[in-house]
C-alpha positions as CSV (number, residue, x, y, z in Angstrom):
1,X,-234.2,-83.4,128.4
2,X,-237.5,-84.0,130.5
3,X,-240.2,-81.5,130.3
4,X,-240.1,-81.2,133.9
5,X,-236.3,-80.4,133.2
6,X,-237.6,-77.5,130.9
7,X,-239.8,-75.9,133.3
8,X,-237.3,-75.4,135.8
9,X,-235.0,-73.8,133.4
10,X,-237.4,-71.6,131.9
11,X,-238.9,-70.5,135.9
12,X,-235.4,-69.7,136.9
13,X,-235.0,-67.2,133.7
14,X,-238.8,-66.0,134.2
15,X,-237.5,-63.0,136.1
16,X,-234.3,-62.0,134.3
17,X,-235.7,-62.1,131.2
18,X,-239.1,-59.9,132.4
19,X,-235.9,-57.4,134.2
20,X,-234.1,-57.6,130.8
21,X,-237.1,-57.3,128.4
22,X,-238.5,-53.9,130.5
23,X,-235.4,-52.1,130.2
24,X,-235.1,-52.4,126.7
25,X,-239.0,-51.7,126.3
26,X,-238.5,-49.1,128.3
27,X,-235.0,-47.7,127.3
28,X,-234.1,-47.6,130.9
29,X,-231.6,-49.6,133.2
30,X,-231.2,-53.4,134.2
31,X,-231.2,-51.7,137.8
32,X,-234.2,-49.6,137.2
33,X,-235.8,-52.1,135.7
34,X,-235.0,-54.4,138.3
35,X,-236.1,-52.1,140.8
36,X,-240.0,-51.4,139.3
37,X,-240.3,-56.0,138.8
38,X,-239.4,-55.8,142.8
39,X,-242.3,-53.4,143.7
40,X,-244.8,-54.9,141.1
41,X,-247.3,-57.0,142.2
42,X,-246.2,-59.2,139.1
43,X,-243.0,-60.0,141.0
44,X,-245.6,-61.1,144.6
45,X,-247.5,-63.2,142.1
46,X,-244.8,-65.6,140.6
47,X,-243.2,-65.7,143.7
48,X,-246.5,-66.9,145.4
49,X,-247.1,-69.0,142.9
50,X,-250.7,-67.5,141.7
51,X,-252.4,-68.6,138.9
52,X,-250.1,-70.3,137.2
53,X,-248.4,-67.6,136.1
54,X,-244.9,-68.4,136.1
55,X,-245.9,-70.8,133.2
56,X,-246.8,-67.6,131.2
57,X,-244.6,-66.0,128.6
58,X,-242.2,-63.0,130.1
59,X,-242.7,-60.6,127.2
60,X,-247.3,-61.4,127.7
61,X,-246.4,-60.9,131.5
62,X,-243.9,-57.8,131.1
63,X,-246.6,-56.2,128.7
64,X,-249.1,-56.7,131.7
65,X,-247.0,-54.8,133.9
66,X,-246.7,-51.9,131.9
67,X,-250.2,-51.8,131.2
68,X,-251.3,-52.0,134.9
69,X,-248.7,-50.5,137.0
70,X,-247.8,-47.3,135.1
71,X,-247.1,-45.5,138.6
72,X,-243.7,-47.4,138.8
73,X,-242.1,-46.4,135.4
74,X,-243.0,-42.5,136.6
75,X,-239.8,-41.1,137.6
């Protein structure tokens, strides 16, 4: 497999595993979960493109949501 091959994979499971990681983290649901990645600024970021960032590591990137956008996990 090409390493271009692996980045595609690993961009197109950047978001369900960051969805699937915060509801375990969080002991909440996939939708809920789901629902707080949509609204983060996280979620505008890879989508844009920005920085590189969809070439980070979900859990690093997941952490970083919870860290800076506490006002979507508050029910």
């Amino acid at each position: 497999m090409q390493k271009v091959d692996l980045e595609v994979i690993y961009r197109q499971n950047l978001e369900p595993s960051i969805i699937e990681y915060l509801a375990s983290r969080n002991n909440i649901s996939q939708r809920k979960a789901m629902d707080i990645y949509y609204k983060s600024r996280l979620s505008e970021q890879i989508q844009a493109g920005q920085y590189g960032i969809e070439n980070m590591d979900y859990k690093y990137l997941a952490e970083d949501l919870i860290d800076n956008e506490p006002e979507l996990f508050a029910d």
